[in-house]
C-alpha positions as CSV (number, residue, x, y, z in Angstrom):
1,X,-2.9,1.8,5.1
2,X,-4.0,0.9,1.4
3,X,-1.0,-0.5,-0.4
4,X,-0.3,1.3,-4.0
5,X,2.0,-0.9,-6.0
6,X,3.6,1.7,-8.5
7,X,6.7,1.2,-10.2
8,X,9.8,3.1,-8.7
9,X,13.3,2.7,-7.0
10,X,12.7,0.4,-3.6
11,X,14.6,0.2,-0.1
12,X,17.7,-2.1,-1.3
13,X,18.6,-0.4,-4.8
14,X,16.6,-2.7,-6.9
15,X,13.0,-1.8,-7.9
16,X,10.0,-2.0,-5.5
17,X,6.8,-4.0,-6.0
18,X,6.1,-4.1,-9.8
19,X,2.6,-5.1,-10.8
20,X,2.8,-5.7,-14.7
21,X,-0.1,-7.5,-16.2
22,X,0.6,-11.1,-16.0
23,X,0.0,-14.7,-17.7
24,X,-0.1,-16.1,-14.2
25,X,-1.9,-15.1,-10.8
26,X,1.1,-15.8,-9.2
27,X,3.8,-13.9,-11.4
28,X,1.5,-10.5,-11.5
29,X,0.7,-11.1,-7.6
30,X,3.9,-11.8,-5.8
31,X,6.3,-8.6,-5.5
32,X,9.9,-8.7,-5.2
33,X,11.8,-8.0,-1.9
34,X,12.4,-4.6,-1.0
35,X,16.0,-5.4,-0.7
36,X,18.9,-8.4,-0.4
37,X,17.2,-10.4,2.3
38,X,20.2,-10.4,4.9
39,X,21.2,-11.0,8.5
40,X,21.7,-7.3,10.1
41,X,22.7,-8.9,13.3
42,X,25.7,-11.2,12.0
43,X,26.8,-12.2,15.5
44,X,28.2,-15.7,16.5
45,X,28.3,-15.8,20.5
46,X,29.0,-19.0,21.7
47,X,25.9,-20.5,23.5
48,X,25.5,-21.5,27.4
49,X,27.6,-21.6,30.2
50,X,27.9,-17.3,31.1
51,X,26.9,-16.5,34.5
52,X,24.3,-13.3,35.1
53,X,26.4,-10.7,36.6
54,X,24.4,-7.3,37.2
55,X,28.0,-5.1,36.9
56,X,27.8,-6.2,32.6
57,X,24.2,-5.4,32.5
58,X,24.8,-1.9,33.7
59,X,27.2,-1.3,31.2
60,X,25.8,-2.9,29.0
61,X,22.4,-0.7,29.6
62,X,24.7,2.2,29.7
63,X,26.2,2.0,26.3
64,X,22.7,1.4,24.6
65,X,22.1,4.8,26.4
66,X,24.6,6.3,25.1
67,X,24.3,5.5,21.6
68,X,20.5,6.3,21.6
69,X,21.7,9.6,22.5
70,X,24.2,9.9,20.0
71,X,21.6,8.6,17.4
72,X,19.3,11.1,17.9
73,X,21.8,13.8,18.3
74,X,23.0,12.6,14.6
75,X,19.4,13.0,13.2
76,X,18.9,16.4,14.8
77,X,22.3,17.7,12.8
78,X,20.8,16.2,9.3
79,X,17.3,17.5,10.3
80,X,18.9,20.8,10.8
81,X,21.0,20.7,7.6
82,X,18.3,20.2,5.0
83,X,15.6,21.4,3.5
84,X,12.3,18.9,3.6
85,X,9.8,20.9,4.9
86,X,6.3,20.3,2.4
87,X,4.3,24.0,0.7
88,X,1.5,23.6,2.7
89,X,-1.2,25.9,1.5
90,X,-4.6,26.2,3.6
91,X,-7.7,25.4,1.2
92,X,-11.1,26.1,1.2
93,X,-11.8,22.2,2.1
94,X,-8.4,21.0,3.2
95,X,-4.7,21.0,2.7
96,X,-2.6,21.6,-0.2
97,X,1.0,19.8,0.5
98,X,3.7,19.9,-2.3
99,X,7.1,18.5,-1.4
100,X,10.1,20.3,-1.0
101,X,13.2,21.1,-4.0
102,X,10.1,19.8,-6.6
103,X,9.9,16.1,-5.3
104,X,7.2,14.0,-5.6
105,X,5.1,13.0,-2.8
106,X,4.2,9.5,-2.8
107,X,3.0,6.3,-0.9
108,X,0.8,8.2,1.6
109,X,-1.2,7.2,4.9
110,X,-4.1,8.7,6.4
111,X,-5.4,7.7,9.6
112,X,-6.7,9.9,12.8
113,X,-6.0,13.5,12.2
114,X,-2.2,12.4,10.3
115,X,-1.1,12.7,7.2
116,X,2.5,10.5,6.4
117,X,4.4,10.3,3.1
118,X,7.8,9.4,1.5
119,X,9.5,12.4,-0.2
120,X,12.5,11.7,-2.2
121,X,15.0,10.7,1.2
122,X,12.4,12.0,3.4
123,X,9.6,10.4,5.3
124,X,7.3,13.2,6.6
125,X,4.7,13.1,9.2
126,X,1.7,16.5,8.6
127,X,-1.0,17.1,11.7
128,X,-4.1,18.2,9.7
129,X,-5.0,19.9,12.7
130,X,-2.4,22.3,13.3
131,X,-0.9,22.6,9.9
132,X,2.6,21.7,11.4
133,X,4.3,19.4,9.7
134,X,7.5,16.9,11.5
135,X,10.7,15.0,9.9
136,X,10.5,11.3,10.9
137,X,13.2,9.8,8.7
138,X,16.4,10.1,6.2
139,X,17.3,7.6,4.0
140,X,20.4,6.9,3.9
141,X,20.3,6.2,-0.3
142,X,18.1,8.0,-2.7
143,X,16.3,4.7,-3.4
144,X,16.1,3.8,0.2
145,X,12.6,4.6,0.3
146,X,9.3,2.6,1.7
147,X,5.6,3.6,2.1
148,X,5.2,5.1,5.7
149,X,1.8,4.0,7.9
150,X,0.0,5.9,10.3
151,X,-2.2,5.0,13.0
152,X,-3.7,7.8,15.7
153,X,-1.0,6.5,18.1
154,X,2.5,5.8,16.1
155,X,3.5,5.9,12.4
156,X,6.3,3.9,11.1
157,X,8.3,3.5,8.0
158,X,11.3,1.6,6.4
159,X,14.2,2.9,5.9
160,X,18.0,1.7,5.4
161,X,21.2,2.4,6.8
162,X,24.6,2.2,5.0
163,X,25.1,-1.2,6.0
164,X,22.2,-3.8,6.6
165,X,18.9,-4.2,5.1
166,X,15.8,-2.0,5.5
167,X,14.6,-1.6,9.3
168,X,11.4,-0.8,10.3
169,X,11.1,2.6,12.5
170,X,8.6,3.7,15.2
171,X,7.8,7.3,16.1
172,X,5.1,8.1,19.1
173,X,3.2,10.8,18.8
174,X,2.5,11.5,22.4
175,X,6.3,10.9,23.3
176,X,7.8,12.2,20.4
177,X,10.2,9.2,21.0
178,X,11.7,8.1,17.4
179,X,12.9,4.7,17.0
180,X,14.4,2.3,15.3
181,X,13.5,-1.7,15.2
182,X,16.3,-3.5,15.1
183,X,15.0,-6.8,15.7
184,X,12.7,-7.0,12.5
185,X,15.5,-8.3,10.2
186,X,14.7,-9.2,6.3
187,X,11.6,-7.2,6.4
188,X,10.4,-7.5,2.6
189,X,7.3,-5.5,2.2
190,X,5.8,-2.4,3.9
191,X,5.1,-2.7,7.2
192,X,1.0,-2.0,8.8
193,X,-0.2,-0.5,11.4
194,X,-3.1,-0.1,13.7
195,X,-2.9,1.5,17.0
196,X,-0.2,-0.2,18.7
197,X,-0.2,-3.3,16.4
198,X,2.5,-3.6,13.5
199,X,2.9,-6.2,10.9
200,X,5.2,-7.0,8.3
201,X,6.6,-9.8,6.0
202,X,10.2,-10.9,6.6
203,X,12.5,-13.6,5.8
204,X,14.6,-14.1,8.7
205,X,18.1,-15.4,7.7
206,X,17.9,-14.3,4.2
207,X,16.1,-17.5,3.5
208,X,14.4,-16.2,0.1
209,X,11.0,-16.8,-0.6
210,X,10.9,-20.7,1.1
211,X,10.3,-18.7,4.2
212,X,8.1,-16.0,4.1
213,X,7.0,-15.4,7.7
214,X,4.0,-12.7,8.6
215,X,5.0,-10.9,12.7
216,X,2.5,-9.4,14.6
217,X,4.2,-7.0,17.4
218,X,2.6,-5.4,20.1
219,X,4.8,-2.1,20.7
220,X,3.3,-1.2,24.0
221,X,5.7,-4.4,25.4
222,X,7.4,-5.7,22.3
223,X,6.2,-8.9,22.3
224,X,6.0,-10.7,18.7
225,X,3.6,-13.3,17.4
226,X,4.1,-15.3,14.3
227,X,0.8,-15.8,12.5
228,X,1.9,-17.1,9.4
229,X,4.9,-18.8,7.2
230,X,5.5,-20.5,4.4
231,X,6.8,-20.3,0.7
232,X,3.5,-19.3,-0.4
233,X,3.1,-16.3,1.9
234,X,3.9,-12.7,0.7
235,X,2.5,-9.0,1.3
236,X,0.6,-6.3,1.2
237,X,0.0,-6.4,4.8
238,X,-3.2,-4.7,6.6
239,X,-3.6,-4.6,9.8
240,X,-7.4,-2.7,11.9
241,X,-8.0,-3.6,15.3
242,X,-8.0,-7.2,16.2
243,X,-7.1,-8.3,12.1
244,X,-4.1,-8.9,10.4
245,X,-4.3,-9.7,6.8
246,X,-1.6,-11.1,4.0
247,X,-1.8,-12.6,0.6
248,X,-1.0,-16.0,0.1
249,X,0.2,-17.9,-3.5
250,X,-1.4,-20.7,-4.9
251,X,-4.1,-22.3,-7.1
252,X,-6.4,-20.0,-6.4
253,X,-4.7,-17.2,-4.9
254,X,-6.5,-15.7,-1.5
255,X,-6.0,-13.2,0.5
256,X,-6.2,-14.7,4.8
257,X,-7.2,-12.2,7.0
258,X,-6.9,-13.2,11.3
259,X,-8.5,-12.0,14.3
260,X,-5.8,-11.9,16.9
261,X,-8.3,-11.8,19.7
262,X,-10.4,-15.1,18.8
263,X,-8.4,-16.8,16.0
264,X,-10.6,-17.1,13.5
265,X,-9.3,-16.9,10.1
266,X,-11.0,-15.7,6.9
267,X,-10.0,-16.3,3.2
268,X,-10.9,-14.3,0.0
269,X,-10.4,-15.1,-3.6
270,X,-9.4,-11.2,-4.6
271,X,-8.9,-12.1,-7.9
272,X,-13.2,-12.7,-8.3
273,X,-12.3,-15.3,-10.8
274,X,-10.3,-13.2,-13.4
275,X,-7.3,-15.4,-14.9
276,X,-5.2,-12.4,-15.2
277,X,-5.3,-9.6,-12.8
278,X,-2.6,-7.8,-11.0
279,X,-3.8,-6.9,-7.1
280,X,-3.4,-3.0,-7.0
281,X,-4.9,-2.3,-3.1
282,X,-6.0,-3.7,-0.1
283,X,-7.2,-1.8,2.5
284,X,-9.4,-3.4,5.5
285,X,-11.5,-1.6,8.1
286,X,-13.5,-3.6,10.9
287,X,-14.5,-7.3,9.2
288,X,-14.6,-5.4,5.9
289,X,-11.9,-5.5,2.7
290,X,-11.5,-3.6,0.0
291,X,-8.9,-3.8,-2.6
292,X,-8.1,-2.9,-6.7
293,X,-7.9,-5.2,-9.7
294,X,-6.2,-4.0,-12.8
295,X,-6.2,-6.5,-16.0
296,X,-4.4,-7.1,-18.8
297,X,-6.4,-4.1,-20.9
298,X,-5.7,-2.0,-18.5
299,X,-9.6,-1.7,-17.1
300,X,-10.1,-2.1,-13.5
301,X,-12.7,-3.0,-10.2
302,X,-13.0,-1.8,-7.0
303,X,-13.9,-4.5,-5.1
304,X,-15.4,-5.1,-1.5
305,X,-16.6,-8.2,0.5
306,X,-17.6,-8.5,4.1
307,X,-15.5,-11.3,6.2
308,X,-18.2,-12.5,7.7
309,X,-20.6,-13.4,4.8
310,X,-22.2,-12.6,1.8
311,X,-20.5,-11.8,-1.5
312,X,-17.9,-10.0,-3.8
313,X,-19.6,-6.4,-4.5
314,X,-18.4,-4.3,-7.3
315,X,-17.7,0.0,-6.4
316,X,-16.1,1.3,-9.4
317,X,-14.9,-0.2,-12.8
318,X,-13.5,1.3,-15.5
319,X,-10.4,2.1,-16.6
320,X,-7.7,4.6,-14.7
321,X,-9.1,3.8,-10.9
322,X,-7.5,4.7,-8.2
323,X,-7.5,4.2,-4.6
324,X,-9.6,1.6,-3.0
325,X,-9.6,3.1,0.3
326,X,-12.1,2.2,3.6
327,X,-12.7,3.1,7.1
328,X,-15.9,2.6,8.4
329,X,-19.0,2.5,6.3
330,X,-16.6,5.7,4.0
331,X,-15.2,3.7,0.7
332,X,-12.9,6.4,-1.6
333,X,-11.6,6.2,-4.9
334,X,-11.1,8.0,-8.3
335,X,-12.2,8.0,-11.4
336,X,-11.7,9.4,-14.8
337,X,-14.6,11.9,-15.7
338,X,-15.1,14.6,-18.2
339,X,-14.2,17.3,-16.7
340,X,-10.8,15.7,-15.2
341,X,-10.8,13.2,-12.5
342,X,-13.6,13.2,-10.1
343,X,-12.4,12.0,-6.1
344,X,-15.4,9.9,-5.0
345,X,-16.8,8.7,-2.1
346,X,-19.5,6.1,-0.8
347,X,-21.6,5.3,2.4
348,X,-22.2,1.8,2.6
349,X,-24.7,2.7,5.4
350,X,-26.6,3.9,2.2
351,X,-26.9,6.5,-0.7
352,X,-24.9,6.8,-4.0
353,X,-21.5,7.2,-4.7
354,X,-20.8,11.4,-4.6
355,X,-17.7,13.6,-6.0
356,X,-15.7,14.9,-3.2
357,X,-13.3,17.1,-5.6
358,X,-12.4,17.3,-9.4
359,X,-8.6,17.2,-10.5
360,X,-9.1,19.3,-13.7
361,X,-5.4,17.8,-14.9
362,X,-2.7,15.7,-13.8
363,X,-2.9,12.0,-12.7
364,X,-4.2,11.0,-9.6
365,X,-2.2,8.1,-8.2
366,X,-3.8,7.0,-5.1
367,X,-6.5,8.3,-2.8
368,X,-7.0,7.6,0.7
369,X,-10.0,7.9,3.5
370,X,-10.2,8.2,7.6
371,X,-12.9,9.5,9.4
372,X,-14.2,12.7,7.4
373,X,-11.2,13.5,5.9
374,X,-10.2,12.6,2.0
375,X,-6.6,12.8,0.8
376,X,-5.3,12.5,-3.0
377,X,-1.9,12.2,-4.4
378,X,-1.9,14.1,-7.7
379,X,1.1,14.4,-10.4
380,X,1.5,17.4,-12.7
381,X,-2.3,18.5,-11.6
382,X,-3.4,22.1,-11.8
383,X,-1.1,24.6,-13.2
384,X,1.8,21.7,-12.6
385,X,1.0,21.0,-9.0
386,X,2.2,17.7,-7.6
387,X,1.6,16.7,-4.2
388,X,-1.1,16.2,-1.7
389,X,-4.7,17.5,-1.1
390,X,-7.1,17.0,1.7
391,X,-10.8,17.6,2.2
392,X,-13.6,17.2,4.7
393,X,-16.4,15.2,3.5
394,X,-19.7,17.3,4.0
395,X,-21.9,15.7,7.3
C-alpha cells in the first residue's frame, strides 16, 4: 500500500509521520515513532530448569481459548453499539464512500477487489464487489489511529489498547477470523502487506532509534524473518510478492528493497539528487518502484525506476501531486488542472498519461490503483463531499 505521510494525531498520542520541508535528507526523511516504544509483554520468568508437563499446556491452551472468546464477544458488543457504517452511494463508474457522523476518511488501501481505511476510531474494510462494507477495528483513543493495508487474502491495521503500545491486527477474509498480533511489540511505522506476507518496523525493547529492526512474517505459519537492523533503518514499508522494501538514513539516503526468495538486494537513491526533498510515497509492484518528492517550494515528482536496470524516469511534476500509486504496468496519480483536479493514469506498456475523473473542488489527498480499479481520497470536494471514490479504468 502507498504510504501518504500527512500530518495528524498518530497511534500513541503524539503526532504521526510529519514530512516538513527540510535542511537535511535525514531530518525531512525519518518519521517519528507512532508511539512510546515500550515492552507490551513486561514479564520476568525465571529461565531453565521447568519440566514439560501436558496437564499445564491444556490449561494453559484452554485459557487462551477462553479469552479469544471473550475478546471477540467484547468487539461484537462495541460493533453493535456504534455507528461506523460509510454512505456508500453506487456511481456511474464506481463507489462513492463518505464516513460515518462527518469523519474524514483517510489513509486508504486498495488491493484485489478491497477497499480499507481509518475513520476517526474506526478501521473499515468495503468489498467493491458487493457493496457491503465490514468493521475490523476500534481504537481504543481518538488518536489511536494507523493506516490499514489490504492484500486479496488478509488486511491489517494498528491499533492500541489502553495499556501497551500499538499492535498490529490481522483479519482473513475467507475465515472471517480477526486477530490480534501480540508478538510484534514496538511496531513504529505502518505495517505492509502482500498476500500472506507482513512487514513492519519495530524497536523491540523500546530501544529508540539505535535499533530499528525490519520483520518479515509469514501468517500462514507465523514464522518471522529479520531482514534488516540498524540505527539507520526506518519506514515506509512495501511489501509485493517475493520484495520487501524499507528506507535507510545516511549520506545518500536509499531506499533497499529484498527478494525474499533469492536474496538479492536492490538500492535506490529516491531523492534523484535533490538536497532537500521530503519522500511523500512509495509504492512497489513486481521489480518496479514508485514513490513522491515534495521540495522546499512546495513543487513535486512522481518518480519511477525499475530494480533491475535502467534509470530514474519522471511521471508527473508540478506542484499539488498526489498519489504515486502502481500495480502492474497501471501508475495513478493527481494533478491540479483547470477545471479542478484531474485523477490520472498511465500504461507503462505504452500510450500517454489519460484522466480517469475530475474533482471539480476539494483537495485530493492520495490516490491509489489495483487492477482496473482507481480510488481517490477527496476533502470538502463536490457540494462538501469528503470521502472516497472509485472507478473502473476503461479496457
Amino acid at each position: 500500500m502507498p504510504d501518504e505521510l500527512t500530518t495528524r494525531p498518530g497511534p500513541g498520542g503524539g503526532p504521526a509521520p510529519d514530512v516538513q520541508p527540510s535542511a537535511s535528507p535525514a531530518a525531512g526523511l525519518l518519521a517519528p515513532p507512532l508511539g512510546p516504544p515500550r515492552d507490551p509483554a513486561a514479564s520476568s520468568g525465571a529461565p531453565g530448569g521447568h519440566r514439560f508437563r501436558p496437564a499445564a499446556l491444556g490449561i494453559a491452551l484452554l485459557v487462551l481459548l477462553i479469552g479469544a472468546v471473550a475478546g471477540g464477544g467484547m468487539f461484537a458488543l462495541e460493533k453493535s453499539s456504534v455507528t461506523w457504517r460509510p454512505h456508500v452511494t453506487s456511481t456511474a463508474s464506481g463507489w462513492r464512500l463518505a464516513g460515518p457522523h462527518g469523519l474524514l476518511i483517510y489513509d486508504a488501501a486498495l488491493s484485489a477487489g478491497h477497499l480499507a481505511w481509518v475513520s476517526g476510531p474506526y478501521t473499515v474494510v468495503f468489498d467493491l464487489d458487493t457493496g457491503r462494507s465490514k468493521l475490523l477495528g476500534i481504537a481504543r483513543h481518538a488518536s489511536a489511529d494507523a493506516p490499514a493495508t489490504v492484500s486479496g487474502l488478509y488486511a491489517a491495521w494498528l491499533e492500541e489498547a489502553d495499556s501497551g503500545g500499538p499492535s498490529i491486527w490481522t483479519y482473513r477474509f475467507s475465515t472471517s477470523a480477526r486477530r490480534r498480533l501480540a508478538d510484534t511489540p514496538g511496531v513504529v511505522w505502518a505495517p505492509a502487506l502482500s498476500g500472506e506476507t507482513l512487514v513492519w518496523a519495530g524497536q523491540p525493547g523500546g530501544t529508540g532509534r539505535a535499533s530499528t529492526t525490519i520483520t518479515v512474517r509469514d501468517l500462514s505459519s507465523g514464522v518471522d524473518h529479520i531482514v534488516a537492523q540498524g540505527a539507520s533503518v526506518t519506514g515506509p514499508v512495501v511489501a509485493d510478492g517475493p520484495r520487501v522494501g524499507w528506507f535507510v538514513l545516511g549520506a545518500p539516503a536509499h531506499y533497499d528493497v529484498k527478494d525474499l526468495a533469492s536474496g538479492h538486494f536492490y538500492s535506490v537513491d529516491l531523492l534523484a539528487g535533490l538536497t532537500q526533498a521530503d519522500l511523500m510515497n512509495v509504492d512497489l509492484s513486481g521489480t518496479t518502484l514508485v514513490w513522491r518528492l515534495r521540495t522546499a517550494n512546495g513543487s513535486g515528482e512522481i518518480l519511477l525506476r525499475d530494480l533491475t536496470g535502467g534509470t530514474t524516469q519522471p511521471i508527473a511534476s508540478g506542484s499539488g501531486l498526489s498519489g504515486g500509486s502502481i500495480d502492474g504496468d497501471r501508475v495513478a496519480w493527481s494533478q491540479p488542472a483547470a477545471a479542478g483536479t484531474s485523477i490520472m493514469c498511465r500504461r507503462l506498456s505504452g500510450g500517454l498519461p489519460f484522466v480517469v475523473a475530475t474533482v471539480p473542488t476539494g483537495t485530493v489527498t492520495d490516490v491509489l490503483v489495483s487492477g482496473e480499479t482507481v480510488a481517490w481520497v477527496v476533502e470538502s470536494g463536490p457540494s462538501g463531499f469528503s470521502g472516497i471514490e472509485t472507478a473502473r479504468l476503461a479496457q
